[in-house]
VOGU-3710 file (C-alpha; in Angstrom, 3 decimals, decimal comma):
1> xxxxxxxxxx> 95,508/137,786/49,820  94,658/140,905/48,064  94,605/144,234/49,840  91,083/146,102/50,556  90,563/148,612/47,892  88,975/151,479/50,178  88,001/153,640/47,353  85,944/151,284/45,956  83,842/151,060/49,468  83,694/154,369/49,818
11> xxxxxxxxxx> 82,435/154,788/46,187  79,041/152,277/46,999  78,573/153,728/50,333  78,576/157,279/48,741  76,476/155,822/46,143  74,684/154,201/49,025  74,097/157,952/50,748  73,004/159,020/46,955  70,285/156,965/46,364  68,610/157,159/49,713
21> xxxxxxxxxx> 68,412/160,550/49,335  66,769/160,271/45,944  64,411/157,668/47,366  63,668/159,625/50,257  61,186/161,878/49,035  59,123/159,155/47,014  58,044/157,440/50,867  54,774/158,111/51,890  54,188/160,678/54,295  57,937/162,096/53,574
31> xxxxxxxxxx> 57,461/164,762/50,646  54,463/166,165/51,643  55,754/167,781/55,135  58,874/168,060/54,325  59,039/169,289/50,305  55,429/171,008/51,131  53,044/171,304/48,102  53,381/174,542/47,054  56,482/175,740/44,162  59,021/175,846/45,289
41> xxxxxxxxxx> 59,495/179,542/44,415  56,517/180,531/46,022  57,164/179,134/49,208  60,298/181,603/49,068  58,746/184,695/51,831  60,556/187,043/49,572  57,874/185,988/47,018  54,518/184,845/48,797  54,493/185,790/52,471  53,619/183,492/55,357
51> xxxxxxxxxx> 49,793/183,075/54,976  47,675/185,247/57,452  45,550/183,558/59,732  41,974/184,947/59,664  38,998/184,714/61,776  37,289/182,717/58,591  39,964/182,381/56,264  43,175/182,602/54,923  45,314/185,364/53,014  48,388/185,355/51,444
61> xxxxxxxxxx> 50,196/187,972/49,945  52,610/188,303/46,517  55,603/190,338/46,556  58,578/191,073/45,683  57,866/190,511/42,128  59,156/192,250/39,427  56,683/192,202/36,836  52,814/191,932/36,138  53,613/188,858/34,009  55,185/186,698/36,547
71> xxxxxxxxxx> 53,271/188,041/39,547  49,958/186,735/37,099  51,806/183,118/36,748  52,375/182,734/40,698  48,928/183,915/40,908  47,479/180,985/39,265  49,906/178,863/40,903  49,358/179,596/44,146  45,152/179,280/43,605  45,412/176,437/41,504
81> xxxxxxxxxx> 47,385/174,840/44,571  44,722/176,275/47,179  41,986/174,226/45,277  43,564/171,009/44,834  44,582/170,858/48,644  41,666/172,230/49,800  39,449/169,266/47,805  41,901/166,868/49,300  41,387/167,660/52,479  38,137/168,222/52,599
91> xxxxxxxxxx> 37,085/171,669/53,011  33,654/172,702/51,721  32,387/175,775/49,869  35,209/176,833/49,090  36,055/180,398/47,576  38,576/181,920/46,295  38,983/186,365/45,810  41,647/188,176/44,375  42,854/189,616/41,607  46,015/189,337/39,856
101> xxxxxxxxxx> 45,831/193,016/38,300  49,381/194,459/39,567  49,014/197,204/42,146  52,426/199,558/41,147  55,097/200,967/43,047  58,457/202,259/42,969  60,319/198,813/43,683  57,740/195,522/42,685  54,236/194,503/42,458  51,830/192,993/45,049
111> xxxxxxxxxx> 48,832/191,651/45,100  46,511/189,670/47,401  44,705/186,412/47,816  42,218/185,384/50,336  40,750/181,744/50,754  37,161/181,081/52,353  35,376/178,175/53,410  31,903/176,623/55,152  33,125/173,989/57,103  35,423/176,567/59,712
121> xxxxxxxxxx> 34,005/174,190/62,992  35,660/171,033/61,162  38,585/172,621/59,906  39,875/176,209/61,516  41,936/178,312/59,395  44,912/177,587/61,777  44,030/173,703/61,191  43,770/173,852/57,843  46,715/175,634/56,580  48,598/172,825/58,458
131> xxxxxxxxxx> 46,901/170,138/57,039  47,547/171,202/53,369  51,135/171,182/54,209  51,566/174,038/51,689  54,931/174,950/53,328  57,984/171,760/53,665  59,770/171,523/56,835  63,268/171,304/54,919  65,001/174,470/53,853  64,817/176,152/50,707
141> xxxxxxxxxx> 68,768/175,737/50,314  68,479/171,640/51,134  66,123/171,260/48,592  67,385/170,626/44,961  70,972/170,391/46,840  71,018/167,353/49,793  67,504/166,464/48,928  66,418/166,182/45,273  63,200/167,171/44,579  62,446/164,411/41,695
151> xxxxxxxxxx> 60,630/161,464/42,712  59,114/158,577/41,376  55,198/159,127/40,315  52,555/156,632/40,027  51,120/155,873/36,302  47,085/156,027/35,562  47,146/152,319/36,073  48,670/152,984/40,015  46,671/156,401/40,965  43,766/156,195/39,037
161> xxxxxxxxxx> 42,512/158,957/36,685  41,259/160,147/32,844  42,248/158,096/30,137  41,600/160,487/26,413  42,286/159,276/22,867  41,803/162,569/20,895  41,359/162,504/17,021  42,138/165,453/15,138  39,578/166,394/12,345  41,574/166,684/8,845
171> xxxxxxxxxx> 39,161/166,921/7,107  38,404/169,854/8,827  41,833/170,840/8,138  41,561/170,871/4,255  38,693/172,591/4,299  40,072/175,221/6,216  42,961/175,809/3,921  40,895/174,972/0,953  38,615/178,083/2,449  41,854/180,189/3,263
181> xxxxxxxxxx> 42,816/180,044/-0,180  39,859/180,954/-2,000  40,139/184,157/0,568  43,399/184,885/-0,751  44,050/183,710/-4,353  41,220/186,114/-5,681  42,270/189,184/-3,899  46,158/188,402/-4,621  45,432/188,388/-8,251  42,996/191,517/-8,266
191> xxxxxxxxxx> 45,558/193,701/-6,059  48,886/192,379/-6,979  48,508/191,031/-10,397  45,304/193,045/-11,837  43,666/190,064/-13,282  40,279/190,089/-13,292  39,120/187,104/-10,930  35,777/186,355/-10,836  35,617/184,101/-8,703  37,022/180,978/-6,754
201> xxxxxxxxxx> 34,884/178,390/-6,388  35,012/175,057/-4,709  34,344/171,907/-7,124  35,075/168,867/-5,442  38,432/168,320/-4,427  39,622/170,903/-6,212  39,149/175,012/-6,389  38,171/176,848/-10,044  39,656/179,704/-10,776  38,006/182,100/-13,013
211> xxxxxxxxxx> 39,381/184,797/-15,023  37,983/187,317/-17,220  40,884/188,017/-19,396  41,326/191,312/-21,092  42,095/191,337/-24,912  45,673/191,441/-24,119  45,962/188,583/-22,473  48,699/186,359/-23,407  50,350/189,163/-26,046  53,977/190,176/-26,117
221> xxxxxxxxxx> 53,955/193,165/-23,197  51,084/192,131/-21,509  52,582/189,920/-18,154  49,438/189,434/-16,499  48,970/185,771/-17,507  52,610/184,972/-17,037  52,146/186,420/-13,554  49,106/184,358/-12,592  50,516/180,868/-14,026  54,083/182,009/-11,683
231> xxxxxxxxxx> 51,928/182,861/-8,783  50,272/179,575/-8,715  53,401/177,844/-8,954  54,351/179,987/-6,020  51,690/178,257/-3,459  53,439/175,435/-2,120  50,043/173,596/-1,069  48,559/172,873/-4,707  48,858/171,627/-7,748  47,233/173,654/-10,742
241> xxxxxxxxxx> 46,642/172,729/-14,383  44,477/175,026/-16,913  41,741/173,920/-18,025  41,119/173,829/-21,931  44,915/174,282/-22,370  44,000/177,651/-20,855  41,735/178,980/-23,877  38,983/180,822/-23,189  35,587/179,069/-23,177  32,154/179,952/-25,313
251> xxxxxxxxxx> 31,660/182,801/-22,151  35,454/184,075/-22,843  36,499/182,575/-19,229  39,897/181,051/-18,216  39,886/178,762/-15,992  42,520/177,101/-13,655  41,920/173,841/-11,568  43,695/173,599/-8,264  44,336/170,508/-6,023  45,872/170,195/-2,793
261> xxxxxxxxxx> 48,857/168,690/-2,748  48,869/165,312/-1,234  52,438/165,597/0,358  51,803/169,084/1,464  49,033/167,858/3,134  51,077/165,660/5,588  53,426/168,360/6,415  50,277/170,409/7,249  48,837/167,564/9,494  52,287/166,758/11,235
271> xxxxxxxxxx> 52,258/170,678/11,838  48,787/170,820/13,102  49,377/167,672/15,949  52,334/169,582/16,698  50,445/172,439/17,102  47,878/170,627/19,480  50,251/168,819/21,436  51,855/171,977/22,630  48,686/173,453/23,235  47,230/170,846/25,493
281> xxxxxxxxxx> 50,073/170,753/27,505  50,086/174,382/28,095  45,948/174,352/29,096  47,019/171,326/31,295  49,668/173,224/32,817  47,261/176,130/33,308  44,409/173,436/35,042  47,472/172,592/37,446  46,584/168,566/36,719  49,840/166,665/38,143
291> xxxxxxxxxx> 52,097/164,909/36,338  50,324/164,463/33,225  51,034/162,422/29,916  50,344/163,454/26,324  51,744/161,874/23,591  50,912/161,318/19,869  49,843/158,087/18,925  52,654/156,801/16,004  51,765/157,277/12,788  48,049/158,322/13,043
301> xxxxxxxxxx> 46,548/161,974/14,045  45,710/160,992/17,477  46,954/162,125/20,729  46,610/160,202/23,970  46,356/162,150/27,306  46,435/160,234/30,543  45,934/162,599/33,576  46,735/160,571/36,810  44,680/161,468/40,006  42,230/163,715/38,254
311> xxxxxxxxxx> 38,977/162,604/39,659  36,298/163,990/37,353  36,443/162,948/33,700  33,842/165,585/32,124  35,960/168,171/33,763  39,048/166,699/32,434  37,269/165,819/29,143  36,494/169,724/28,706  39,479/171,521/28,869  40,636/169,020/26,311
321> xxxxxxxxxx> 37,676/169,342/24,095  36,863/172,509/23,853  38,695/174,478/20,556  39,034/177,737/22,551  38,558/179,445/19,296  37,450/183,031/20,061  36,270/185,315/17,294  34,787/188,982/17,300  32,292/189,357/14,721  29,896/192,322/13,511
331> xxxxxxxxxx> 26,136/191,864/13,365  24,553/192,366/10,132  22,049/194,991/10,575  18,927/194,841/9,104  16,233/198,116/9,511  18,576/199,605/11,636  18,685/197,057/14,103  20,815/193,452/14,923  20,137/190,901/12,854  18,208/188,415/15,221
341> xxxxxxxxxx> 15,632/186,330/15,665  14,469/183,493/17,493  12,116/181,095/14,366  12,988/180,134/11,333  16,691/181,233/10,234  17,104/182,579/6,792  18,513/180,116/4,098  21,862/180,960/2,380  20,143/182,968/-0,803  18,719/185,382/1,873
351> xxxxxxxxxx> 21,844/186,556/3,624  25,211/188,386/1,844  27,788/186,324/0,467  29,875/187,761/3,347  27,958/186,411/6,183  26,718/183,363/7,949  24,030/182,401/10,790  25,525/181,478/13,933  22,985/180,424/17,014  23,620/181,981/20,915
361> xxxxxxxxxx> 23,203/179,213/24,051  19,474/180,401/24,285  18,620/179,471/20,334  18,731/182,724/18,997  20,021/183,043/15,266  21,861/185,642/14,769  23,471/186,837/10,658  26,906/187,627/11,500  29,868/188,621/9,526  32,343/185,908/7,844
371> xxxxxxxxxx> 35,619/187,786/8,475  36,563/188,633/12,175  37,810/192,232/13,007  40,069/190,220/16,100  40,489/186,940/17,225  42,125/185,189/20,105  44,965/184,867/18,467  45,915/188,491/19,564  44,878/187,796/23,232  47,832/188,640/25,705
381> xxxxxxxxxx> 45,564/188,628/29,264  42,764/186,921/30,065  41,582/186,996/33,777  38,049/186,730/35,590  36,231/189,599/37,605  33,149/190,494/38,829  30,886/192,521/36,572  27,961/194,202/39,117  26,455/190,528/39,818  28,081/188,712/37,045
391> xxxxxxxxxx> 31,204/186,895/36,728  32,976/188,081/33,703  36,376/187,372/31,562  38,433/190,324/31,115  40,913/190,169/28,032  43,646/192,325/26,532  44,946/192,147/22,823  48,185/193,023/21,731  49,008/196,219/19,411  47,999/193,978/16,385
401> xxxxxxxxxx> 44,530/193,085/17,770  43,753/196,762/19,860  44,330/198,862/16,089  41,602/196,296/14,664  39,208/196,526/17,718  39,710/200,028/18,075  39,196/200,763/14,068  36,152/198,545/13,892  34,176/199,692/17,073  34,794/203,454/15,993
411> xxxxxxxxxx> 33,260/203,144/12,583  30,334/200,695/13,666  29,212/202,973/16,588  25,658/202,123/17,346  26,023/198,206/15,989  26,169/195,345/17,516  29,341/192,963/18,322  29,078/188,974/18,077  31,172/187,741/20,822  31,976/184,111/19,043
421> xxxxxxxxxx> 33,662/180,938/21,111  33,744/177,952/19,001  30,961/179,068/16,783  28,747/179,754/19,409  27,712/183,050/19,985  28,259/184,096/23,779  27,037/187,773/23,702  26,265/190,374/21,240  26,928/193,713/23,097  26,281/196,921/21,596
431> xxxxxxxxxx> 28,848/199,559/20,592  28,050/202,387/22,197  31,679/204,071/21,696  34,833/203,276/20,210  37,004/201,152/22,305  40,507/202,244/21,903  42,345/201,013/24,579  42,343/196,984/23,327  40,543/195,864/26,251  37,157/193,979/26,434
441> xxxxxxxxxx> 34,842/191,472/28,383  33,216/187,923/27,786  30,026/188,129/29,708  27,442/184,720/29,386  25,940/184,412/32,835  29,231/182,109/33,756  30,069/180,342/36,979  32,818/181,237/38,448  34,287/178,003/37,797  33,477/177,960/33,982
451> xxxxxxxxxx> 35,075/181,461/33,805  38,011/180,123/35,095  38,107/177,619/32,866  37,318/179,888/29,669  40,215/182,193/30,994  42,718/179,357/31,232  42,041/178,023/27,745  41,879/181,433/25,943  45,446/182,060/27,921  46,566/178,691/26,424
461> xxxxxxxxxx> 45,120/179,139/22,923  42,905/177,746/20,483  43,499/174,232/18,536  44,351/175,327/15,158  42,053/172,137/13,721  38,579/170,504/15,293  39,134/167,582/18,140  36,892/164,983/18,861  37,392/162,558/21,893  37,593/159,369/20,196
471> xxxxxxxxxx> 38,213/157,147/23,469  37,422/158,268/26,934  37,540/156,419/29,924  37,961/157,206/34,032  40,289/154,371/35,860  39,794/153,938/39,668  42,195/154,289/41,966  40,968/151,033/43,850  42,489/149,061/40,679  45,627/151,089/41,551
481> xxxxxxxxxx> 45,635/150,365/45,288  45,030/146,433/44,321  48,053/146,457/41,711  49,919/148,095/44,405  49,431/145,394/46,585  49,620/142,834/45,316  53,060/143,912/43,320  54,481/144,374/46,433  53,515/140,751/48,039  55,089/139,294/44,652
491> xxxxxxxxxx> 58,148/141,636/45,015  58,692/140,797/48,590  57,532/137,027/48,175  59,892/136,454/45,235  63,034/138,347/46,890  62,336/136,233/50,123  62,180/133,019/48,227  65,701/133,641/46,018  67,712/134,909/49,562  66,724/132,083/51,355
501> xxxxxxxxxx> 67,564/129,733/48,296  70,713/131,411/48,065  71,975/131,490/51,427  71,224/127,983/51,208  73,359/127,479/48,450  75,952/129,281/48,737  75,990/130,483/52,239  78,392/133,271/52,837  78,517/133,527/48,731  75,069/133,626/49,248
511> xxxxxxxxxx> 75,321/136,552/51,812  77,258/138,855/49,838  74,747/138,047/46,735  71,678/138,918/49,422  72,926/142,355/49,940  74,284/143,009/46,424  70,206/142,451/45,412  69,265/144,596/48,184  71,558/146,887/47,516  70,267/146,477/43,919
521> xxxxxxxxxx> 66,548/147,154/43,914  67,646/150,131/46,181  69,418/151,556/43,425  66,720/150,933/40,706  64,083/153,012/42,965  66,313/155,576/43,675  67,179/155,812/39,290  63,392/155,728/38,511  63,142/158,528/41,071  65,979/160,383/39,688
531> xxxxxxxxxx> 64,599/159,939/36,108  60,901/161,485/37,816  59,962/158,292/36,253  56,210/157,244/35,848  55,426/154,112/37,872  52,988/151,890/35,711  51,946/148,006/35,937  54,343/146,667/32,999  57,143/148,962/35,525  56,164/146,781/38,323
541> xxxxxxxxxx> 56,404/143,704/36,253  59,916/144,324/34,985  60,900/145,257/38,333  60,122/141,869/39,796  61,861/140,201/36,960  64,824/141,953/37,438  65,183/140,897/40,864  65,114/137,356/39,196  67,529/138,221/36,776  69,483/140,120/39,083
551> xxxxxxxxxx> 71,095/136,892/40,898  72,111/135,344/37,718  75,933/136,535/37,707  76,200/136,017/41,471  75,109/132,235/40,607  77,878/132,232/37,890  80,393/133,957/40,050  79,919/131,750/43,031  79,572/128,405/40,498  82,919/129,161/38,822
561> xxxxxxxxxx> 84,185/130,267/42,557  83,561/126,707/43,947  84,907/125,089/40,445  88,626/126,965/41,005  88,234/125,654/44,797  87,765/121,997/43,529  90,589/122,160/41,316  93,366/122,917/44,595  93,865/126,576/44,130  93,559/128,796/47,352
571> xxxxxxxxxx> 90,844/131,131/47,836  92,394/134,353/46,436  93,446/132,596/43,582  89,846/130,945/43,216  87,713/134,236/43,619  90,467/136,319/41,240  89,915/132,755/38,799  85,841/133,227/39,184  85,316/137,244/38,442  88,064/137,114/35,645
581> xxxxxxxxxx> 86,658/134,089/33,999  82,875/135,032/34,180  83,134/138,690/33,321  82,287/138,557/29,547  79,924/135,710/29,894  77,626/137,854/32,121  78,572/141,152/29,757  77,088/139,239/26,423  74,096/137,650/28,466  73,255/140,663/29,641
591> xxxxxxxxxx> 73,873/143,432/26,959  71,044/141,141/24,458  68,936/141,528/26,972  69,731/144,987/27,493  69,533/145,785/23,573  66,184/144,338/23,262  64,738/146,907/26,450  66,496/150,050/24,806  64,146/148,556/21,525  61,171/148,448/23,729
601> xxxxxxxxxx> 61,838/151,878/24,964  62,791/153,495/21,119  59,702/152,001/19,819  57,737/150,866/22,236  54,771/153,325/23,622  53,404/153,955/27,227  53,233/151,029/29,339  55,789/149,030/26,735  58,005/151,196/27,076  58,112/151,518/31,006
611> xxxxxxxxxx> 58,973/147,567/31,382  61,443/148,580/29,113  62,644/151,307/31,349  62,638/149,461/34,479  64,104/146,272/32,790  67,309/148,493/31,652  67,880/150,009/34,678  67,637/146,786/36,338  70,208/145,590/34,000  72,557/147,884/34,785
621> xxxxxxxxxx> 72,553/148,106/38,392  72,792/144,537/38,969  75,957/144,080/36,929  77,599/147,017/38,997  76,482/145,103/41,972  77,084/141,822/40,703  80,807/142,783/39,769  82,059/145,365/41,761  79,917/145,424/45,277  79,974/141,809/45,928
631> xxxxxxxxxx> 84,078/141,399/44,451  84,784/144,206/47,651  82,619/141,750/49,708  84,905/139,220/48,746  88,231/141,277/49,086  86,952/142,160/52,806  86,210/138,404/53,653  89,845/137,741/52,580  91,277/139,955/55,257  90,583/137,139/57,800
641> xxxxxxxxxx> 92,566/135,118/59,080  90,698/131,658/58,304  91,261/131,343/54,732  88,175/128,906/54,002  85,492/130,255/52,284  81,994/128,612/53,414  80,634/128,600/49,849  79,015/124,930/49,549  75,320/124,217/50,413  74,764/123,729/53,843
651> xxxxxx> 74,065/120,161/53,625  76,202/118,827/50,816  79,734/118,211/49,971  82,978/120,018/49,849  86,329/121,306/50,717  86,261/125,065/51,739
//
C-alpha cells in the first residue's frame, strides 16, 4: 500500500477553491450585485461620491481627481454607464446635465452630474439607483484579490448584437497620396531646388512632371537637374523615369513620369488598416459598447466588428461609418460676400484652381478653399454644451492647430469659415474677430444625442482612408437564448449518459472517473473565465466534445487496471502497473489532438478559433484530472482495509 500524498490533495482542493472563485462571478445574478456595474475606480468614494438622492433625480459628484484629463475620462464613464443601465432597466426620458469642464482648486478638480427621468411613479430615484446596481456589495480590496474580476462573456452568436464587415477604400487611398504628392513635389522643387515646375499633373496611373529648364540646365556647375533626378529617388512611394531620355520637347519642357510603387503601396494599406483598427476601437471604447470584437479579416483590407448586446444596428453602424474627418475651410468671397448659392453650382472652369464646391445638409453650394487652415487632427477636447437653445460641440486644438486658427481668422476678419465634417459642410460662421485662444464650436441644429456622438468620434479621430460597410447584419438574442439551451440539455444529457455508463462499468473506477469529469468541466469554465474568454457556438460545441474525450484515459487507466488484476498482482501493484503503463499512450493521443487545436487557434479566425480554444483547454485539464486527481482517488481507496477494488461491471465477471 502506498502512503497518501497530502500535498497533492491539498494542491486540487486549492485548485478546487481557485476556480470557483473564477467561476463565481460568471453566474447569473452574482456579478451584477456584487462586482456592481460601474469601474471599478469610480465606484472608489474618494473618486465619485455616493450618488445623492433627489426629489426627481440623481447626482453624483467627481472628486478627488487630479487632473482635467482624467476627471473628463471618468466623466464619460460614469454617463456612458448611466445610459446603458438606465435603458436596461427601463427608465424613460431620460436626461443627462453636466459638464466635464474642471472647476479648480488648490488640491483637485470636481465636477457634477445629475440624471433625470419621466417615469419617477414607476421607478423612484431611491428605486432606481438600486436597481442599476451601479455599486457591488463586495469590497474594493476583495475584488481583483479573492474575487477576480474576469469572467467568461457571451459571443454575438449567445447575446445577440451587430455583425459589420467594413471595406476600406484604396483606391481612395492612392488617390490621396497621388493628390498629396502633386501638393508637395512642385513646391519642393520651386523652394528647395529652384527648378521651375510648371506643373504636376495627373495622367493615368501616373503623375507628369513638368519643368521649364533654364539654359543651364544639365551644364558643369549648374546642380539643379542633378538635384531633381536625387530628389525623386528620395520619395520612397514612386518610381520615376524621364520621359524623352529627359530632352526637352518642341515647347522646351522636361518631363518626368511617376508611378506609385506597387510594394509601397502595401506597406501603405497594411499602415492604413492599422490605422483604422486602432481607431475603431478607441470610438468603441468612447460609445462604452461591451466587450466588443474587431479584427482584420486575413489577407484582405477588411475589418470585422462584432458588438455583442448592442441593440440598434444604425446606431452601431454609424459610429463605425462615419470618417470623422473634420476640416476648417475659408469661403471664397465673391462681391464682398460668401460664396453661396442655392441653383445651379458653378462648373470647375468657373472657380480658382485652389478651390472646390462643397454642399451644406440644406443643399446649399458653397466655393470653398482646397487647403484647410486646421483640421481635426489638432483637436485635443471635444465636449457638448448648450449654445442659447442649441446644442453645440465645443473643441480645443493644440499649439499646432490654435497658431493656424488664430493666424487665419485675424487676417480674414469679416469672411466667412466652412465648418467641413466628411465633406459636408456643417456651418459657415462669420469671422467677426480673430480667435486667438484655439477654441471653437460645431453648431448644426444637433440632438443632443448626435452631438454626443460627433464629440466621441472627433475625440477618437478620423479614419485616415474612406470605409464602406460591406456586410451588415443585427443577430437576435432569441437565437442566443435557444443555443443556450439547448447546449446546455446536450451538455447535461451527454455528461449524464457517460457517468451512468461508467459507474456501470467500472463502478468505484467509475466513481473516481465521475468526479475527475466534474471536477474537469469545472476547471475549463473557470480557465475560459480566467482567459475573459468569449463564449461562442463552435465554444459550446468543443466543450461538449471534450467532456467525451475527457473519459478516454480514465477508460484506459481502469482497462489496463483490471488487466494487472487478472494477471494475480495485488491492487497496489495493479493501479501503480495501470498509470505507469498508460501514461505515454494517453500523452501521444492527446498532444495530436492538442497540436491540431493550437492550429485552429494560430490560423483559425472567430468562431474557428474558439472550438479551438475550448478544445485545448479541455485537453489539458482532463489529463491533469485524468492522471493526477483520480491516481490520489486511488491512493485514498488504498488506505482501507479491504484490499479489493470493485472495478468490474456490475453484472459481469471477475476477481476484485
Amino acid at each position: 500500500m502506498q502512503r497518501v500524498r497530502w500535498w497533492r490533495v491539498a494542491l486540487i482542493v486549492f485548485l478546487v477553491l481557485v476556480a470557483i472563485a473564477y467561476l463565481l462571478p460568471s453566474l447569473p445574478g452574482f456579478y451584477e450585485p456584487m462586482f456592481g456595474y460601474l469601474p471599478r475606480e469610480l465606484q472608489d468614494t474618494r473618486r465619485v461620491e455616493k450618488p445623492i438622492v433627489l426629489e426627481d433625480g440623481l447626482e453624483f459628484e467627481l472628486s478627488g481627481i487630479r487632473t482635467a484629463a482624467e476627471l473628463n475620462r471618468a466623466f464619460r464613464q460614469l454617463a456612458t454607464v448611466l445610459r446603458q443601465r438606465a435603458e436596461a432597466i427601463g427608465l424613460k426620458g431620460v436626461t443627462i446635465n453636466g459638464s466635464p469642464s474642471p472647476l479648480e482648486d488648490a488640491r483637485h478638480v470636481q465636477s457634477k452630474l445629475t440624471m433625470k427621468w419621466e417615469n419617477l411613479e414607476e421607478y423612484p430615484p431611491a428605486q432606481a439607483l438600486e436597481a442599476m446596481h451601479l455599486y457591488g456589495k463586495l469590497p474594493l480590496w476583495a475584488r481583483g484579490s479573492i474575487f477576480p474580476e474576469s469572467r467568461i462573456q457571451l459571443g454575438l452568436d449567445l447575446k445577440g448584437g451587430v455583425y459589420l464587415v467594413l471595406e476600406l477604400d484604396m483606391e481612395e487611398a492612392q488617390r490621396q497620396l497621388a493628390e498629396e504628392l502633386q501638393r508637395n513635389i512642385r513646391s519642393d522643387l520651386r523652394e528647395r531646388y529652384r527648378v521651375n515646375c510648371r506643373e504636376v499633373r495627373s495622367e493615368g496611373d501616373s503623375l507628369i512632371v513638368v519643368i521649364k529648364p533654364n539654359p543651364e540646365w544639365g551644364q558643369p556647375g549648374d546642380t539643379r537637374k542633378a538635384d531633381t533626378e536625387a530628389y525623386f529617388d528620395g520619395l520612397e512611394t514612386v518610381q520615376w523615369e524621364p520621359i524623352n531620355n529627359g530632352q526637352p520637347n518642341a515647347e522646351g519642357l522636361v518631363l518626368y513620369r511617376l508611378r506609385l510603387d506597387p510594394s509601397r503601396l502595401e506597406e501603405q494599406q497594411e499602415q492604413a488598416v492599422a490605422q483604422v483598427l486602432e481607431v475603431l476601437r478607441n470610438r468603441v471604447d468612447a460609445f462604452g459598447v461591451a466587450e466588443p470584437d474587431i479584427r482584420r479579416e486575413p489577407n484582405r483590407p477588411r475589418i470585422i466588428v462584432q458588438l455583442p448586446g448592442a441593440r440598434d444596428s444604425s446606431a452601431a453602424a454609424n459610429v463605425v461609418k462615419t470618417m470623422g474627418r473634420l476640416e476648417f475651410r475659408l469661403v471664397k468671397q465673391r462681391g464682398g460676400s460668401p460664396w453661396v448659392g442655392t441653383g445651379e453650382p458653378p462648373t470647375p472652369d468657373q472657380i480658382p484652381s485652389d478651390a472646390e464646391v462643397l454642399f451644406d445638409r440644406e443643399g446649399r453650394w458653397l466655393v470653398v478653399e482646397r487647403t484647410p487652415v486646421v483640421t481635426g487632427t489638432d483637436l485635443v477636447r471635444a465636449t457638448t454644451q448648450r449654445y442659447f437653445a442649441d446644442i453645440v460641440v465645443a473643441i480645443k486644438f493644440n499649439a499646432n492647430g490654435r497658431r493656424a486658427f488664430g493666424k487665419a481668422t485675424a487676417e480674414h476678419v469679416g469672411e466667412s469659415l466652412a465648418i467641413v465634417l466628411d465633406n459636408v459642410v456643417v456651418s459657415y460662421p462669420r469671422i467677426d474677430e480673430p480667435i486667438l485662444g484655439g477654441e471653437a464650436i460645431i453648431r448644426g441644429n444637433f440632438t443632443e444625442q448626435e452631438a454626443h456622438d460627433l464629440a466621441r468620434i472627433l475625440r477618437a479621430g478620423a479614419f485616415p482612408v474612406g470605409v464602406k460597410i460591406a456586410e451588415e447584419r443585427t443577430v437576435g438574442p432569441s437565437l442566443g437564448r435557444e443555443a443556450i439551451r439547448h447546449g446546455a440539455q446536450a451538455a447535461a444529457l451527454g455528461m449524464v449518459l457517460v457517468l451512468l455508463f461508467m459507474i456501470f462499468y467500472y463502478r468505484m473506477g467509475g466513481v473516481f472517473a465521475t468526479v475527475a469529469l466534474l471536477l474537469n468541466g469545472l476547471f475549463i469554465l473557470a480557465a475560459l473565465a480566467m482567459f475573459g474568454a468569449t463564449l461562442t457556438l463552435p465554444g459550446i460545441a468543443g466543450l461538449v466534445l471534450t467532456i467525451g474525450m475527457a473519459v478516454d484515459a480514465n477508460v484506459l487507466i481502469n482497462e489496463r487496471i483490471k488487466e494487472e488484476l487478472r494477471s494475480g498482482k495485488s491492487v497496489t501493484s495493479a493501479i501503480n502497473a495501470g498509470y505507469g503503463r498508460v501514461f505515454w499512450t494517453i500523452f501521444d493521443a492527446n498532444l495530436t489532438t492538442i497540436l491540431t487545436a493550437l492550429v485552429l487557434i494560430q490560423f483559425g479566425t472567430g468562431p474557428v478559433r474558439g472550438f479551438g480554444v475550448t478544445l485545448s483547454v479541455g485537453i489539458i485539464t482532463s489529463m491533469f484530472t485524468a492522471l493526477f486527481v483520480t491516481r490520489e482517488f486511488f491512493r485514498l481507496y488504498e488506505g482501507r482495509r479491504d484490499k479489493t477494488l470493485p472495478i468490474y461491471p456490475l453484472f459481469g465477471g471477475g476477481r476484485r
